[in-house]
N, C-alpha and C positions, 0 to 999 in steps of 0.2 A: 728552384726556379722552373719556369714552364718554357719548352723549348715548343719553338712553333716551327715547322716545316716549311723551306721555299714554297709548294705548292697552296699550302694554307693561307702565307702572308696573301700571295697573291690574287686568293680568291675572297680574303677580307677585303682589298683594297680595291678588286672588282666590283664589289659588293657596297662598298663605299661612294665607288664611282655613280652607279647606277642609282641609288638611293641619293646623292645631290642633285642628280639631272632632275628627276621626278620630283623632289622638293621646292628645284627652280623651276618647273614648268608648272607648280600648285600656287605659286609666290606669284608669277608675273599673270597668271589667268585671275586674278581678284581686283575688280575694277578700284582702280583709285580716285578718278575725275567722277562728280558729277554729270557733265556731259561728254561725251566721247563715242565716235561714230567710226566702225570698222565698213570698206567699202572696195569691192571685188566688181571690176567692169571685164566680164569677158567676152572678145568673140576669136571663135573655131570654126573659120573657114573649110566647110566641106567641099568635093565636087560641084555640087549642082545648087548648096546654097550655104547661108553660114548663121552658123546657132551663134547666140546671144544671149548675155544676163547680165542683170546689175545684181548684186548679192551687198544688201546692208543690212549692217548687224549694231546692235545699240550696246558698244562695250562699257556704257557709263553706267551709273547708281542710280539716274534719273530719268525719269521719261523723256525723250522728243516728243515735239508738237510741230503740225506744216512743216514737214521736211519737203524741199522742192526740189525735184531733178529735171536738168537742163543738161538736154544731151546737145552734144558739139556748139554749144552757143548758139543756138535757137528756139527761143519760143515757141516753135510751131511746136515743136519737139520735145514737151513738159508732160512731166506726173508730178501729183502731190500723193504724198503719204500723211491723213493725219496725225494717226500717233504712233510711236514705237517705242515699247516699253522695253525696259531693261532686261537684254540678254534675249530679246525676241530678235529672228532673223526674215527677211522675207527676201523674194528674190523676184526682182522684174524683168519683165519682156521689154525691150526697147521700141519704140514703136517703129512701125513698117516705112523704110523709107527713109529712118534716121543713116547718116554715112558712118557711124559707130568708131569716132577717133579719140571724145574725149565726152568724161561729162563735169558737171557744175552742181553742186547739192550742198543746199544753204536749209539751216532751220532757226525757229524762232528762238532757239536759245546761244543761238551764236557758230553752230557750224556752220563754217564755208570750207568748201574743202573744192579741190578741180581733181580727177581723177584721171588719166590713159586708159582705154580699152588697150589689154593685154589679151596672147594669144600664146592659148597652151603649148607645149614642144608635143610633136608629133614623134611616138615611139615606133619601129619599125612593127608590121605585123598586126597594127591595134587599129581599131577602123576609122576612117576618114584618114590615115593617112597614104 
């Protein structure tokens, strides 16, 4: 018989561990949907002003087409993106003047989604905070 050593067991089963996590994050990064839209609204209030972005990303198999962003419920306050293909990411500027609470982004193939601008945590020591 092969005797294995408490420290060995335990660096198979380290070894183990590590190689499921990675398997599970190769497994859920492989689109399933057709259409499926990944979508990050941040703002980071500086001192004297405050950064913005919309960050959408096309986690489907398929292309979007007229993707429409509608920041806080107004028209005034629109972009169209025509197309976004699969696994392409862009990131937009909100436009000047938007009050950056929420947005609305619908496209021709059936996403509607309403999003919250979120606001990073501020770490001690790291700038703007």
């Amino acid at each position: 018989m092969i005797k294995i050593k408490k420290t060995e067991t335990i660096l198979i089963v380290l070894i183990l561990i590590v190689a499921g996590i990675f398997l599970y994050n190769v497994v859920i990064s492989i689109p399933s949907r057709n259409y499926s839209l990944g979508i990050d609204a941040i703002k980071d209030p500086e001192s004297l002003f405050v950064n913005s972005r919309v960050i959408l990303k096309n986690t489907g198999l398929l292309p979007l087409n007229d993707i429409n962003i509608i920041y806080d419920n107004n028209l005034k306050y629109k972009e169209n993106v025509n197309i976004l293909n699969p696994g392409e990411t862009i990131i937009l500027s909100p436009p000047a003047g938007t009050p950056l609470n929420n947005i609305h982004v619908n496209s021709k193939e059936g996403i509607d989604m309403d999003k919250e601008f979120r606001s990073p945590m501020k770490m001690p020591g790291m700038m703007g905070s």
